[in-house]
C-alpha positions in Angstrom: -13.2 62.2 -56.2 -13.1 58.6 -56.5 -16.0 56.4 -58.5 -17.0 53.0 -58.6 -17.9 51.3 -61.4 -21.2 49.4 -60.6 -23.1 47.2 -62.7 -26.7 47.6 -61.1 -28.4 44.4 -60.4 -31.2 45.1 -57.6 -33.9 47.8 -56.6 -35.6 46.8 -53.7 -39.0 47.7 -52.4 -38.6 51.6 -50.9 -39.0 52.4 -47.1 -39.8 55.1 -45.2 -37.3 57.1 -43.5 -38.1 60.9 -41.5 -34.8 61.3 -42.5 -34.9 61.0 -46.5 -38.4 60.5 -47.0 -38.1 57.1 -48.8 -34.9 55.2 -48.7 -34.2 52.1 -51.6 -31.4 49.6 -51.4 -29.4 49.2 -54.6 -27.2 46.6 -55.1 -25.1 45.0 -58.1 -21.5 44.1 -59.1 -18.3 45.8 -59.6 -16.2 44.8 -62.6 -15.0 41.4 -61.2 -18.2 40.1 -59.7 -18.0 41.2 -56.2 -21.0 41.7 -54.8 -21.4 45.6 -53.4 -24.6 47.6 -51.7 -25.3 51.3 -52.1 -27.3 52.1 -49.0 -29.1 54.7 -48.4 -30.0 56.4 -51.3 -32.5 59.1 -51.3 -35.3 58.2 -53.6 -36.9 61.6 -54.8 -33.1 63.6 -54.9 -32.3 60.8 -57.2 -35.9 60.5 -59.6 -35.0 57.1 -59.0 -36.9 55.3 -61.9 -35.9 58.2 -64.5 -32.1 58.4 -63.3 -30.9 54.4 -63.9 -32.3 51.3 -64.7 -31.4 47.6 -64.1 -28.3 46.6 -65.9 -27.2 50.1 -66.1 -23.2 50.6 -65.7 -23.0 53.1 -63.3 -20.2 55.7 -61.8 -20.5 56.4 -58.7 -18.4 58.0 -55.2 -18.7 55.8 -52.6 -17.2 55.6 -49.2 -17.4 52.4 -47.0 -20.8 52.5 -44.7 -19.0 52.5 -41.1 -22.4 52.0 -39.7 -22.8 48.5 -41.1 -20.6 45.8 -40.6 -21.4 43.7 -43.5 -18.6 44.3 -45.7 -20.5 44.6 -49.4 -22.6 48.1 -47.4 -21.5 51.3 -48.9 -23.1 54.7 -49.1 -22.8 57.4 -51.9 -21.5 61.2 -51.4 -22.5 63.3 -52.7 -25.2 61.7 -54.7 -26.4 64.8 -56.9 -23.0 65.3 -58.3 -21.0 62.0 -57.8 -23.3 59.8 -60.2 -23.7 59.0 -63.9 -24.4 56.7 -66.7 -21.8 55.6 -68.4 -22.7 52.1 -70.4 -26.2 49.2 -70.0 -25.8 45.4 -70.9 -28.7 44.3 -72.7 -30.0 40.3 -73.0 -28.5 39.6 -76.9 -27.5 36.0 -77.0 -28.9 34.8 -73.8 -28.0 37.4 -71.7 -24.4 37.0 -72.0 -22.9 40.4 -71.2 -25.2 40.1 -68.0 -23.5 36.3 -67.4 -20.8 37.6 -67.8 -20.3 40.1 -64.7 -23.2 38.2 -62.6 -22.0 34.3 -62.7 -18.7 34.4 -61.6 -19.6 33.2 -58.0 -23.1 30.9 -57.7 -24.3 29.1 -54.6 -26.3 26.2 -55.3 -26.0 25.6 -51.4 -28.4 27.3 -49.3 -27.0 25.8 -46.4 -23.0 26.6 -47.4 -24.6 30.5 -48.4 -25.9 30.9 -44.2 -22.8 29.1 -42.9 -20.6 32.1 -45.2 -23.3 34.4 -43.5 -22.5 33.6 -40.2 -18.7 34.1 -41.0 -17.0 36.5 -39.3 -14.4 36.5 -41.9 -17.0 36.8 -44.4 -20.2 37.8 -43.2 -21.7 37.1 -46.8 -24.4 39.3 -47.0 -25.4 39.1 -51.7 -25.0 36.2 -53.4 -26.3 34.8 -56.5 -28.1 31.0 -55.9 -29.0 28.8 -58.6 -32.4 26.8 -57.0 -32.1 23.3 -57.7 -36.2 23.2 -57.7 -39.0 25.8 -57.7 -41.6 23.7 -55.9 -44.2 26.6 -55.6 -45.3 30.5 -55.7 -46.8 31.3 -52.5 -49.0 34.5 -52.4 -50.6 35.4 -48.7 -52.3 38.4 -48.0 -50.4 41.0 -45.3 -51.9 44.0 -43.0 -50.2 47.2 -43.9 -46.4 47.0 -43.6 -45.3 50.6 -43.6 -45.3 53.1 -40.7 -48.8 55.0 -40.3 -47.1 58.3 -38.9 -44.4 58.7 -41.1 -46.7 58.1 -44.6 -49.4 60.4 -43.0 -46.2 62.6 -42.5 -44.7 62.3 -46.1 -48.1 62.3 -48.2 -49.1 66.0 -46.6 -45.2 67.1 -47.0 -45.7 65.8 -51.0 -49.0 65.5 -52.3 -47.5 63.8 -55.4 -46.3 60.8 -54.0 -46.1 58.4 -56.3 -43.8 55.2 -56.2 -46.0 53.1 -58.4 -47.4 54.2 -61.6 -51.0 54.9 -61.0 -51.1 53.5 -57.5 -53.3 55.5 -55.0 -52.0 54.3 -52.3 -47.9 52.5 -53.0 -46.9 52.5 -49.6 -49.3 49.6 -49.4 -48.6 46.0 -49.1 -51.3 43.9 -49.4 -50.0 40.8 -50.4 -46.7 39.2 -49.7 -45.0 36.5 -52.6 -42.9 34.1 -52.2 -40.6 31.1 -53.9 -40.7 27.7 -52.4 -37.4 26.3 -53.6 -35.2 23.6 -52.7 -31.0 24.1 -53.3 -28.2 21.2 -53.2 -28.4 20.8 -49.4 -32.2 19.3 -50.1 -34.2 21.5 -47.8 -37.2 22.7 -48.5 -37.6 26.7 -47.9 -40.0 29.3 -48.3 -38.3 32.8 -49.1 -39.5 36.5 -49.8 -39.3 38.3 -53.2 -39.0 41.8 -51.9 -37.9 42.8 -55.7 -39.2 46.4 -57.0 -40.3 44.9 -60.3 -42.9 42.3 -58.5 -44.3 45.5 -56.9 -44.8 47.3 -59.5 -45.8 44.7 -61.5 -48.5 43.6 -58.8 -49.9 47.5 -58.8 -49.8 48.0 -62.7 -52.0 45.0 -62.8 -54.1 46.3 -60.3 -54.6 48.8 -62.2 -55.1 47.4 -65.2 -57.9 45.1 -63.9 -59.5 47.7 -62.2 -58.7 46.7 -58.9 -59.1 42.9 -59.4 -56.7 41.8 -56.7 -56.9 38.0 -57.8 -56.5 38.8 -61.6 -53.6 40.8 -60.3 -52.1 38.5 -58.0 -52.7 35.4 -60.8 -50.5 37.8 -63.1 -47.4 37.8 -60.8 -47.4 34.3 -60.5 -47.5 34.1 -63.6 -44.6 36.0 -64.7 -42.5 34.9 -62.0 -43.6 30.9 -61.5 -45.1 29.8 -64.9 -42.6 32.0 -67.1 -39.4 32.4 -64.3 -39.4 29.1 -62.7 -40.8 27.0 -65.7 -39.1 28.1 -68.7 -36.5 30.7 -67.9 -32.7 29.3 -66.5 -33.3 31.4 -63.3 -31.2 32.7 -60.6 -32.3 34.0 -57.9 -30.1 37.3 -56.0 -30.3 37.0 -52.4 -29.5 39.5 -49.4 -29.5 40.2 -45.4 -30.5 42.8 -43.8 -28.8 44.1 -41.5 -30.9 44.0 -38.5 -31.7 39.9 -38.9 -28.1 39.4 -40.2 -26.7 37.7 -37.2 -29.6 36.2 -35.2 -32.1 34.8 -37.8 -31.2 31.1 -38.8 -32.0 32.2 -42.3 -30.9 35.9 -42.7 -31.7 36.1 -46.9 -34.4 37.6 -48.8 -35.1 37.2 -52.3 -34.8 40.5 -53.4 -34.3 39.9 -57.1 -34.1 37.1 -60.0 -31.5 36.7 -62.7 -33.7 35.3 -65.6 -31.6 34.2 -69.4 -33.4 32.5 -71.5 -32.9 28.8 -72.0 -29.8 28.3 -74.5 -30.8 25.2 -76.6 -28.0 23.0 -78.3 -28.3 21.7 -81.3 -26.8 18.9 -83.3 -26.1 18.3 -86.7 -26.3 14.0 -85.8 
């Protein structure tokens, strides 16, 4: 057996398969900064919040996923056995560990990132882009996002369900957030967060203002727009999917942000 070494970067919202129950897409770097995707991974066999966290060093036997054609996608054997903990990088001095493995290869292009995309040498599918402006946080409210069937199916096969701490209901999407940004090429664009921490953060507050969407809404933006975008150096990691990869004109998602602290210089003069 063969692992991988994987520094992980990214959990993304979890979706419903009749296959696995819920699936999540991981994603994070290899030693040398390449990009890489672990796809699908089970999310009950693994006991996915207790088993690794975010800037966890992972090993892990992978095997390139034949079904997807972008070249970061590949899925774990023998996940029960071929996984474990070996190391995490934690944010002393400005996050440098993270920097590090993370900042080796930053856009600050949106429009040279979709060109890469469209590729067919590259088919750039993860990428790390450095925003030249956060213009706005953009919350709008959704209808249900996740299949009816197949949660009616999953909630009577597991009574415990439970994604979100202390969510009734986590399959639930009632709000969608977004970063209005603009990169190096000047164009103004509005993009998704579909980050696991902005869910759970949006439900814990929920919770903790019993059920006060607003307050609850007004907490994620500000964490991620008056904190993130205002006085944090942010970075934000985008991906495809695989379905939109070749035919949208803008294939990314947000699904995570990279967010040092400010390093101040000081002189002596």
């Amino acid at each position: 057996m063969s692992l991988s070494k994987v520094l992980i970067t990214v959990k993304t919202y979890p979706t419903l398969s009749s296959k696995y129950d819920e699936l999540v897409c991981t994603a994070g770097f290899l030693e040398d900064g390449t990009w890489i995707r672990i796809y699908p991974i089970p999310f009950r066999k693994l006991e996915y919040e207790i088993q690794y966290k975010k800037y966890d060093w992972i090993e892990i036997d992978l095997e390139k996923y034949s079904r997807d054609f972008r070249l970061e996608s590949y899925r774990p054997q023998n996940i029960e056995k071929g996984f474990r903990i070996i190391g995490h990088l934690d944010t002393r001095d400005h996050w440098r560990a993270r920097k590090e493995v993370v900042l080796k290869n930053v856009y600050t292009n949106m429009s040279d990132l979709i060109l890469d995309s469209k590729n067919k040498e590259k088919y750039t599918s993860l990428a790390v882009l450095k925003p030249k402006t956060i213009l706005n946080f953009k919350i709008e409210k959704v209808s249900r996002e996740w299949d009816t069937e197949k949660l009616a199916a999953l909630k009577a096969k597991d009574s415990q369900l439970n994604l979100f701490t202390n969510s009734e209901n986590p399959f639930e999407v009632v709000n969608k957030f977004s970063y209005n940004f603009t990169s190096d090429d000047d164009i103004e664009r509005t993009m998704m967060i579909e980050d696991w921490e902005i869910g759970a953060l949006y439900w814990n507050s929920l919770k903790r203002h019993e059920g006060n969407e607003f307050k609850a809404c007004e907490d994620v933006k500000n964490k991620y727009f008056n904190d993130f975008a205002k006085t944090k150096d942010l970075y934000l990691f985008l991906g495809t999917t695989r379905e939109y990869h070749l035919i949208a004109p803008n294939p990314f998602v947000i699904i995570g942000t990279f967010h040092p602290t400010v390093q101040t210089q000081f002189s002596l003069f």
